[in-house]
KOLKE-14719 format. One record per residue (C-alpha): z, x, y. Coordinates in steps of 0.02 Angstrom, whole numbers. Layout:
N
Z=Z X=X Y=Y
...
***
This chain:
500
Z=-583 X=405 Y=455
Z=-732 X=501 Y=522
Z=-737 X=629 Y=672
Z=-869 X=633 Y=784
Z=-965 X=807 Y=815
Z=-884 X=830 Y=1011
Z=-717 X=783 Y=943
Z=-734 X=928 Y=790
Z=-792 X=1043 Y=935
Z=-636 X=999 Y=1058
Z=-533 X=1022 Y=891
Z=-612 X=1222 Y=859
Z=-606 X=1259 Y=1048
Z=-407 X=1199 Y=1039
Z=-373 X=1317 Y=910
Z=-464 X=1454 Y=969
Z=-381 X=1450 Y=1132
Z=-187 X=1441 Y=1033
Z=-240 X=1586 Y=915
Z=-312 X=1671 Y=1090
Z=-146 X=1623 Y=1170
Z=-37 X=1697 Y=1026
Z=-131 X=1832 Y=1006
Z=-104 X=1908 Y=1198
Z=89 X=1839 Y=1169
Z=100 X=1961 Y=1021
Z=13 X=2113 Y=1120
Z=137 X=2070 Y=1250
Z=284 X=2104 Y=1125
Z=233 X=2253 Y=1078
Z=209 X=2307 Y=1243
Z=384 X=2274 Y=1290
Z=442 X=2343 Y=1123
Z=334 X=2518 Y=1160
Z=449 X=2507 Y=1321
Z=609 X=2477 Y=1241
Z=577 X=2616 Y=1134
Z=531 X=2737 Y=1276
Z=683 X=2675 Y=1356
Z=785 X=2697 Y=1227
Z=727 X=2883 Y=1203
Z=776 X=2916 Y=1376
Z=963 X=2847 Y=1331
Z=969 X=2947 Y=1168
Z=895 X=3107 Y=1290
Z=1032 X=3045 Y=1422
Z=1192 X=3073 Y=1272
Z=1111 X=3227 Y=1231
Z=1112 X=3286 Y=1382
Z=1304 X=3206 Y=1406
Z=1354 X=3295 Y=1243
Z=1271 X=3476 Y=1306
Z=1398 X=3450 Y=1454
Z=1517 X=3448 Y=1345
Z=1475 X=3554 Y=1219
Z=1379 X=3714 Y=1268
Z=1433 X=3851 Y=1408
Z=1405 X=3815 Y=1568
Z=1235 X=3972 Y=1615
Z=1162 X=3868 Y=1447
Z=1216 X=3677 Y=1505
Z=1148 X=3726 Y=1674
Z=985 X=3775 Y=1594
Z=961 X=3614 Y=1480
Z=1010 X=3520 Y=1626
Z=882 X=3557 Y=1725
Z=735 X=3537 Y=1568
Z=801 X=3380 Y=1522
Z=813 X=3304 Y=1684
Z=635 X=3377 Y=1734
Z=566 X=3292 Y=1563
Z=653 X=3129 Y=1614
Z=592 X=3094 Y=1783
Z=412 X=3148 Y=1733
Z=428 X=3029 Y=1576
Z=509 X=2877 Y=1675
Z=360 X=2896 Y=1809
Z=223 X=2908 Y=1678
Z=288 X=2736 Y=1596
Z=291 X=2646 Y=1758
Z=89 X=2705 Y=1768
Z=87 X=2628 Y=1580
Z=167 X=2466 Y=1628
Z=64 X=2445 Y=1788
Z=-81 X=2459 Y=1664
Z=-38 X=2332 Y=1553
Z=8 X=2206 Y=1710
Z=-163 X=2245 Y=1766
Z=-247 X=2227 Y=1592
Z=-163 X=2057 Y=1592
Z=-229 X=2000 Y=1725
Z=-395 X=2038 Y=1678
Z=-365 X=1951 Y=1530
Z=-292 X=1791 Y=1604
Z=-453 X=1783 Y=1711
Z=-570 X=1786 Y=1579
Z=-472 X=1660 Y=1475
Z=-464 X=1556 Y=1607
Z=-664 X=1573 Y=1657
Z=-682 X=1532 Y=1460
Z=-577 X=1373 Y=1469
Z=-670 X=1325 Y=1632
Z=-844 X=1319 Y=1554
Z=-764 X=1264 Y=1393
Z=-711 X=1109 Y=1503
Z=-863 X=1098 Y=1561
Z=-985 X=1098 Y=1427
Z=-854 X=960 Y=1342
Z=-914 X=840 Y=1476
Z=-1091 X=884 Y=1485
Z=-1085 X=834 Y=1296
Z=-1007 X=656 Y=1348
Z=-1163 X=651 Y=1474
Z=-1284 X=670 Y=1332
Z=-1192 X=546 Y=1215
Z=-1192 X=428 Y=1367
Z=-1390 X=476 Y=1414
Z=-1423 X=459 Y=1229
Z=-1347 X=276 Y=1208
Z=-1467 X=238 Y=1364
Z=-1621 X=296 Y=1293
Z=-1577 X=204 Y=1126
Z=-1552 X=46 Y=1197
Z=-1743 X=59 Y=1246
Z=-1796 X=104 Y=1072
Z=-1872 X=-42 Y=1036
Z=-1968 X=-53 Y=1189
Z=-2013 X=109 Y=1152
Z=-2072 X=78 Y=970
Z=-2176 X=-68 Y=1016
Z=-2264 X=22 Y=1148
Z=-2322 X=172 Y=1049
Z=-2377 X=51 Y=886
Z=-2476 X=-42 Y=1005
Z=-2558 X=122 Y=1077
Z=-2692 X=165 Y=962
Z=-2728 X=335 Y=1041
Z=-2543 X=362 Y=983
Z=-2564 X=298 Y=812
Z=-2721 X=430 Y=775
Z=-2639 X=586 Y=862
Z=-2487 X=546 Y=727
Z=-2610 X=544 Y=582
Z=-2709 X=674 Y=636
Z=-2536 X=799 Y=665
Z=-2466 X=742 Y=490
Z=-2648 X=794 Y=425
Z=-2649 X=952 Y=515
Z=-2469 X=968 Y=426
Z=-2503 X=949 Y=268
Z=-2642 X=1060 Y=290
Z=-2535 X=1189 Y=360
Z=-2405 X=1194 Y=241
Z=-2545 X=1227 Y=95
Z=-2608 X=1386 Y=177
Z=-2414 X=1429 Y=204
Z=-2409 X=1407 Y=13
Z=-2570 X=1501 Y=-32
Z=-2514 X=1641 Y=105
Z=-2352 X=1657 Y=-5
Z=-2439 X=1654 Y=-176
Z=-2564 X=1792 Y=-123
Z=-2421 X=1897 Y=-54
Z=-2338 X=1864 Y=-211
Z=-2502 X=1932 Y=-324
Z=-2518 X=2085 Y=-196
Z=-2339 X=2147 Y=-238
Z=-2358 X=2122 Y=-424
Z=-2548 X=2163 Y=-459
Z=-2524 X=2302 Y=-340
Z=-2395 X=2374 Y=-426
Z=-2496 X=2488 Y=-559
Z=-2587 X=2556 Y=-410
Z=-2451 X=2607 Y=-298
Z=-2383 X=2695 Y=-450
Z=-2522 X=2790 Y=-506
Z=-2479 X=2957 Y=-400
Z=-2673 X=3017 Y=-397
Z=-2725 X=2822 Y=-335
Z=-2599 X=2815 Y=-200
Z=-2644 X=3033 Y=-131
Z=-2827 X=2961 Y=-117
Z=-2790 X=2812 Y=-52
Z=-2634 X=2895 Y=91
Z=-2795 X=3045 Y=136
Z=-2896 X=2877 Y=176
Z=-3035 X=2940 Y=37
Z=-3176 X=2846 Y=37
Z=-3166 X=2778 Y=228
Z=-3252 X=2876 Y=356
Z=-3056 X=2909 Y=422
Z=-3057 X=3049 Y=280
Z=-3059 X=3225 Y=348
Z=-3038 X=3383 Y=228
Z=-3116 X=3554 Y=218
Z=-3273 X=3598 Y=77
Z=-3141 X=3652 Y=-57
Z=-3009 X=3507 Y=-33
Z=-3169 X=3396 Y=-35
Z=-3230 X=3455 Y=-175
Z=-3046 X=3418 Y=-281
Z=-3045 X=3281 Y=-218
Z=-3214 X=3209 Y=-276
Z=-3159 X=3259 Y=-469
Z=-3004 X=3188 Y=-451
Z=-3079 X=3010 Y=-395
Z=-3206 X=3027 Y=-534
Z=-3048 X=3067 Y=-647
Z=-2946 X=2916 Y=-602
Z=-3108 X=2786 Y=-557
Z=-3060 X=2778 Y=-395
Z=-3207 X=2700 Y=-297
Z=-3186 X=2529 Y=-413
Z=-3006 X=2537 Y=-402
Z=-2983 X=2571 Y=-209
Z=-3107 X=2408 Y=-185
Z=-2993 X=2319 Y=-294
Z=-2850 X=2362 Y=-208
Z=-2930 X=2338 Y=-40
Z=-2958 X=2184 Y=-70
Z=-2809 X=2137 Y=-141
Z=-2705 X=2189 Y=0
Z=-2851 X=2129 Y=124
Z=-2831 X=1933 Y=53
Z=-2660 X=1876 Y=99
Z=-2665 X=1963 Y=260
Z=-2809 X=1826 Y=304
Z=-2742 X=1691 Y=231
Z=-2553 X=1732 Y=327
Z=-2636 X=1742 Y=481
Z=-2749 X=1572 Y=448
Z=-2581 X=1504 Y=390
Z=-2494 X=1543 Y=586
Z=-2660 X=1481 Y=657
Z=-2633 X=1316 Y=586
Z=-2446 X=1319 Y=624
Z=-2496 X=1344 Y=790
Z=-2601 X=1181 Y=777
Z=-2472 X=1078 Y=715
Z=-2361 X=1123 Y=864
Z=-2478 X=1108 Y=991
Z=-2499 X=924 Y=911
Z=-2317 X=896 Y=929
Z=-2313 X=934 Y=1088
Z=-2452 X=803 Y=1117
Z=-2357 X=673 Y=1008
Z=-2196 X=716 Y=1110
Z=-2304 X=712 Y=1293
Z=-2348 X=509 Y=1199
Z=-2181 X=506 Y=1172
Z=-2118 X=537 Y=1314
Z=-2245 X=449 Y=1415
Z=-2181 X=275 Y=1327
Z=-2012 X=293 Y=1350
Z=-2021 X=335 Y=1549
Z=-2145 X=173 Y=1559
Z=-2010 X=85 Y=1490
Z=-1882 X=137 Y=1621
Z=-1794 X=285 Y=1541
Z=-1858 X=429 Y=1627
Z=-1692 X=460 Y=1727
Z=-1606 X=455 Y=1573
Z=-1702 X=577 Y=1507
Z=-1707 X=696 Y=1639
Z=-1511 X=681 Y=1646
Z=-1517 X=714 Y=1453
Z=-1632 X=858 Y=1451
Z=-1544 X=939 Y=1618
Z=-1390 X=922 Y=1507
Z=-1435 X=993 Y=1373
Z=-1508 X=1158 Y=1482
Z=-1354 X=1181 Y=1560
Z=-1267 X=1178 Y=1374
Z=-1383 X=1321 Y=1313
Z=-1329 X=1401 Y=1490
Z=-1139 X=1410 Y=1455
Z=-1165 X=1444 Y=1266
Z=-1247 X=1607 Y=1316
Z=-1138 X=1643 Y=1468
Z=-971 X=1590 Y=1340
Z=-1048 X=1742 Y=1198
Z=-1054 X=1860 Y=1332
Z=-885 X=1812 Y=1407
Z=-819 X=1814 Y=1211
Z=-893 X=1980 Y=1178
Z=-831 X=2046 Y=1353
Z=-644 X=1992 Y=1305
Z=-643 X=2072 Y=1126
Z=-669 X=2239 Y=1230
Z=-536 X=2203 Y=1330
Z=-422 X=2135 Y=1207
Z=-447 X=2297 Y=1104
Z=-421 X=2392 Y=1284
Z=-247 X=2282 Y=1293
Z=-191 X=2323 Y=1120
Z=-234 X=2531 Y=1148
Z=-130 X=2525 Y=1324
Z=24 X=2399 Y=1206
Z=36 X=2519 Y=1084
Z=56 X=2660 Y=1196
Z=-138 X=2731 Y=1157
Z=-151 X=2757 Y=1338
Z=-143 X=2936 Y=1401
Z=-11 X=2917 Y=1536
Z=108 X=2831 Y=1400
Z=72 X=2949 Y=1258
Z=112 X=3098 Y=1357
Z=293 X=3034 Y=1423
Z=328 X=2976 Y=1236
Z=280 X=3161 Y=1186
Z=387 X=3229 Y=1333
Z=524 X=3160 Y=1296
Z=508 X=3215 Y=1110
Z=496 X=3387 Y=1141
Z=644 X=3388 Y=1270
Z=750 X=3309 Y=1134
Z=684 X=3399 Y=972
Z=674 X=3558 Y=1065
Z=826 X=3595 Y=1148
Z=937 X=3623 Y=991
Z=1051 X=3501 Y=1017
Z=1044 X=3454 Y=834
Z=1182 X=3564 Y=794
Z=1267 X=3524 Y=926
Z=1269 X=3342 Y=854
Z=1327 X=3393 Y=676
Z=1486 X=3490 Y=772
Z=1541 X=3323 Y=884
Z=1535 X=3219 Y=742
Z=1644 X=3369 Y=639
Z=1781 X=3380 Y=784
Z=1909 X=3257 Y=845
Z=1862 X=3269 Y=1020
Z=1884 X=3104 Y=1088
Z=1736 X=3139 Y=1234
Z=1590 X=3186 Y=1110
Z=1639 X=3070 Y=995
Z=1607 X=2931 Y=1105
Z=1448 X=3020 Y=1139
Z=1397 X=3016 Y=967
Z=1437 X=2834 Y=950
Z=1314 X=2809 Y=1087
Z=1190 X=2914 Y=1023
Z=1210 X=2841 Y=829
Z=1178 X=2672 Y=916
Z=1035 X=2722 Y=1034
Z=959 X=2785 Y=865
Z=992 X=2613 Y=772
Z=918 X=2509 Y=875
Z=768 X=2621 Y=898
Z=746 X=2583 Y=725
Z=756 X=2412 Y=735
Z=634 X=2422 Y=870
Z=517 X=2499 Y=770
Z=524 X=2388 Y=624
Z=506 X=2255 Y=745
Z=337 X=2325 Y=820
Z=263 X=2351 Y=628
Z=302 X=2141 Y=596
Z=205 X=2128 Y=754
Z=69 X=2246 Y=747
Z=56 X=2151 Y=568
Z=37 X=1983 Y=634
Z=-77 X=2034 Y=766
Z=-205 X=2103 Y=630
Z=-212 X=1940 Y=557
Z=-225 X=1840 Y=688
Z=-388 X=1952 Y=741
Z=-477 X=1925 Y=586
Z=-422 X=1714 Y=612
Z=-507 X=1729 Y=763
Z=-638 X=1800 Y=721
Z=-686 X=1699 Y=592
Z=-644 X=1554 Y=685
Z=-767 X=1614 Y=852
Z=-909 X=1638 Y=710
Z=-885 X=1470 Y=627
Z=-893 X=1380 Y=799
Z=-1059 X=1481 Y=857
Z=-1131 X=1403 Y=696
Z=-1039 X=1240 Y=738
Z=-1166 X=1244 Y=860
Z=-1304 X=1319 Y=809
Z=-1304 X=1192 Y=705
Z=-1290 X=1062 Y=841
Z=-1163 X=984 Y=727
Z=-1072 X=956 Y=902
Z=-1229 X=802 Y=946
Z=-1126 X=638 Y=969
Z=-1239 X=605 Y=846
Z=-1156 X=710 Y=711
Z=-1027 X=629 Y=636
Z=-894 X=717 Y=483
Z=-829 X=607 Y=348
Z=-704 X=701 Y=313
Z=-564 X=711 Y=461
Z=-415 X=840 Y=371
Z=-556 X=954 Y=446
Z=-480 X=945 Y=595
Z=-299 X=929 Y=530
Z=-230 X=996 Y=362
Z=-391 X=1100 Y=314
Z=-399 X=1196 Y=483
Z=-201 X=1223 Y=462
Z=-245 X=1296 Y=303
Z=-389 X=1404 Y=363
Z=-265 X=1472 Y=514
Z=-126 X=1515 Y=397
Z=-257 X=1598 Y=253
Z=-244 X=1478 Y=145
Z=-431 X=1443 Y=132
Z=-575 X=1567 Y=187
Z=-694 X=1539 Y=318
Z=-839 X=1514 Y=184
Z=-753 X=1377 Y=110
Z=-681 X=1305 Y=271
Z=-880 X=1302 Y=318
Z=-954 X=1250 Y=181
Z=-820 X=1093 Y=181
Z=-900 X=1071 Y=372
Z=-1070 X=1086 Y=295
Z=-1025 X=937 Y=156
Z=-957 X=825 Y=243
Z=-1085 X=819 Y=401
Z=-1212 X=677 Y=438
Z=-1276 X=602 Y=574
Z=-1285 X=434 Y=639
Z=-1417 X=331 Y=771
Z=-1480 X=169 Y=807
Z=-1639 X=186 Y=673
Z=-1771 X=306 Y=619
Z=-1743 X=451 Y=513
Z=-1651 X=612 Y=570
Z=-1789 X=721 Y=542
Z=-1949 X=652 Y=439
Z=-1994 X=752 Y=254
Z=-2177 X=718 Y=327
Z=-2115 X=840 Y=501
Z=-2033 X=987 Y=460
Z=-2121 X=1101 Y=596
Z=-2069 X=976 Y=719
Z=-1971 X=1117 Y=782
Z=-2118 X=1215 Y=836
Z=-2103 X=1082 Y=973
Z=-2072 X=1144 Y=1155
Z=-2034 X=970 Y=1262
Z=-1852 X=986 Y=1175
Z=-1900 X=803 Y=1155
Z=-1957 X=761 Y=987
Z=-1971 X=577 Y=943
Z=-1980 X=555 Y=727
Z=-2098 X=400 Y=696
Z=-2011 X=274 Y=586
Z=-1894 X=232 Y=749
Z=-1829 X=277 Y=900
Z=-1693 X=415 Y=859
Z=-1716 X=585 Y=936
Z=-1583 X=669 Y=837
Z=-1574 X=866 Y=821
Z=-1641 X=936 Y=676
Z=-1487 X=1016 Y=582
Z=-1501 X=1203 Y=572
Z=-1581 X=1197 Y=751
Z=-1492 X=1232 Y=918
Z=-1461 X=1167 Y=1083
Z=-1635 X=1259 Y=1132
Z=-1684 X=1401 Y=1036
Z=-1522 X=1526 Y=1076
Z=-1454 X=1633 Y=942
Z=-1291 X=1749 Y=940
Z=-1369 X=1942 Y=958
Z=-1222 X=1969 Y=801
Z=-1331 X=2028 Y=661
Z=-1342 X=1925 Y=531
Z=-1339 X=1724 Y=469
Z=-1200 X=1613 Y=413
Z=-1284 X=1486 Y=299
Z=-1468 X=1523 Y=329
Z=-1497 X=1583 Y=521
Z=-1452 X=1637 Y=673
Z=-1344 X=1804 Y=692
Z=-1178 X=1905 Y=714
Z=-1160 X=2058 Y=774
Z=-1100 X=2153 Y=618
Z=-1160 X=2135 Y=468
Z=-1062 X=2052 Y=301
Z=-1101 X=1896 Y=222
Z=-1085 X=1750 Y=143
Z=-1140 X=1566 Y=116
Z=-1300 X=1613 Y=86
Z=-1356 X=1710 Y=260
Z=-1326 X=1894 Y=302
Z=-1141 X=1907 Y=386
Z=-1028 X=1884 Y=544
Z=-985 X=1974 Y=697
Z=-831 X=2021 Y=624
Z=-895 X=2140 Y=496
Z=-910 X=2125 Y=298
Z=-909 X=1955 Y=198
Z=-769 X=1820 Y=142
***
């Protein structure tokens, strides 16, 4: 059973938004654990205070008294500052996600418009098909762009070879360290400036080394593929200012044969998709900095919580009561004994706590990195345009046992994509996807290209929605980028940092 390209989206948007959802679930624990702890510090700072009563003389009790209880009240107010934070961080949080699953929402529909817009401008294909083989005008602007093409692509491949030769026959020059002085001092050129003496040197040491024959060479050899690069992008420029003549023919057909409104729907569509993709990177990018502002204030990294934690510390570890701990628990005094009990217990399940909050704090790591992965293999999901209702995936565990697997790192995200990659095609009423004979068709600007052989305006894979890449650095299979570095599959690495 095969899953169409919007489905596999709604899939990798569904997941995101659970991992998303687990993730701030997790932060909240250990929020509420930091709190139990801090709470639980001020019971095990209460029974030591309970157990000075007891214990020590009544000028010393008095004293302790009064430190403890100052270090208390300071501590209790600094953690109600702490968990206003972290309501208030929330809330931030909850607003974003739920601006992300509005647009989310929406861009899910706007791809049902285009499938719906696209179906329209199909049925007209052969209309469409008949009208442009009838239109000689048509016919000869074809012929002359695959022309121009072919043309093009020779003096892309002639560009390449000479800037092949220039770093291997240039080689024995740039290593010769007399060549490349001359040649850096500009000798020879009227840019070369030196004084009688330098001069002088010089001229013996370009007789020494033959320079004057050897710096033409060079010249030349360097000179060559910089011409034939730039003739190579002025033809490239030709063949897309053809396509966007064959695509004006193109265009011109199908709104003669009733499809303009469809195609203004489709194209508006498609605009307002490249719209929220940007606006959903920035929200993305805009969350991670508060997530990681969430997870400093959770695990206490906020100064208002760090100080009461340290407070209380020092009124506990500094008052001496220590030894006044060993003594209860070496009496029979029914009073401090209880106190002790307390105490012991306070201690325990501070402990527990604390194990607890590492399980957590482990969990939450993971989850991260899921995420992460999972936000990079969707921008390329896109970038892709593997989300056209064209695009269709053969196999459909991708959106069932395989993206289990991925979630619970079983599988890593280069093989989770790569399985996206194999499995991908795309479907259409006729015509090729995109034509051997027009691979520059993406130099195209009217975002409306039409491949001869049938009606079928399909994305080219590899493109996007209209030109948009992720500012994240690198490439994922060939293009685009991520904001960190890493890699694998081929490209140059993923926002999150470091390859798979």
């Amino acid at each position: 059973m095969s899953v169409s390209g919007p489905q596999a989206m709604r899939a990798l948007d569904d997941a995101l938004r659970d991992i998303r959802r687990e993730e701030d679930d997790i932060t909240k624990r250990i929020a509420r654990a930091n709190e139990r702890i801090g709470k639980l510090r001020e019971t095990e700072l209460g029974q030591l205070r309970a157990l000075a009563t007891v214990r020590l003389s009544p000028e010393v009790r008095e004293e302790l008294a009064g430190t403890l209880g100052q270090a208390e009240t300071r501590a209790r107010d600094m953690l109600k500052e702490h968990a206003a934070a972290m309501a208030e961080m929330e809330k931030t949080l909850g607003d974003t996600e739920a601006a992300l699953a509005e647009l989310t929402a929406e861009r899910q529909s706007l791809i049902d418009t285009v499938a719906a817009r696209q179906a329209e401008i199909d049925a007209l294909g052969s209309a469409v098909d008949a009208a442009l083989a009838a239109d000689s005008a048509y016919q000869k602007l074809v012929a002359e762009r695959e022309e121009a093409e072919r043309t093009a692509t020779e003096a892309d491949r002639k560009a390449d070879q000479a800037e092949a030769d220039r770093e291997a026959k240039g080689e024995p020059y740039r290593s010769d360290p007399l060549f490349t002085y001359l040649w850096d001092r500009q000798y020879g050129t009227s840019a070369y400036k030196a004084g009688n003496i330098t001069r002088m040197l010089d001229q013996w040491v370009a007789r020494l080394v033959g320079y004057t024959d050897a710096r033409a060479n060079y010249a030349m050899l360097t000179a060559i593929p910089e011409r034939l690069r730039e003739h190579a992008e002025r033809l490239a420029d030709d063949v897309g200012a053809l396509d966007e003549q064959v695509a004006q023919k193109e265009q011109a057909a199908l709104d003669a044969a009733g499809g303009r409104e469809a195609r203004m729907a489709l194209e508006a569509a498609r605009t307002r998709v490249e719209e929220i993709d940007a606006e959903i990177l920035s929200r993305e990018d805009a969350r991670e900095e508060l997530t990681e502002r969430q997870k400093q204030i959770a695990e206490g990294g906020d100064p208002a919580f760090g100080q009461a934690v340290e407070m209380l510390a020092e009124a506990i570890w500094d008052t001496g009561i220590e030894k006044l701990l060993a003594e209860a628990r070496a009496t029979r005094t029914e009073e401090d004994d209880a106190i002790v009990v307390r105490l012991e217990d306070a201690r325990r399940r501070i402990a527990e706590e604390q194990l607890e909050l590492d399980d957590e704090r482990a969990r939450l790591k993971t989850l991260e990195s899921r995420r992460r992965e999972l936000e990079d293999i969707e921008f390329e999901f896109k970038k892709a345009r593997y989300d056209d209702p064209r695009s269709r995936f053969r196999e459909d565990r991708l959106v069932g046992d395989l993206l289990t697997d991925f979630l619970k790192g079983g599988m890593t995200a280069a093989t989770y994509w790569d399985s996206w990659r194999r499995s991908q095609d795309w479907t259409g009423t006729s015509g090729p996807i995109v034509p051997t004979s027009r691979p520059r068709s993406s130099r195209s600007k009217s975002g409306f290209p039409i491949p001869p052989g049938g009606f079928s305006p399909r994305p080219p894979s590899g493109g996007n929605w209209g030109g948009f890449s992720r500012p994240r650095g690198g490439g994922f299979g060939g293009g685009g980028g991520f904001k960190t570095g890493g890699s694998f599959g081929g490209g140059t690495g993923f926002k999150t940092g470091g390859g798979f």
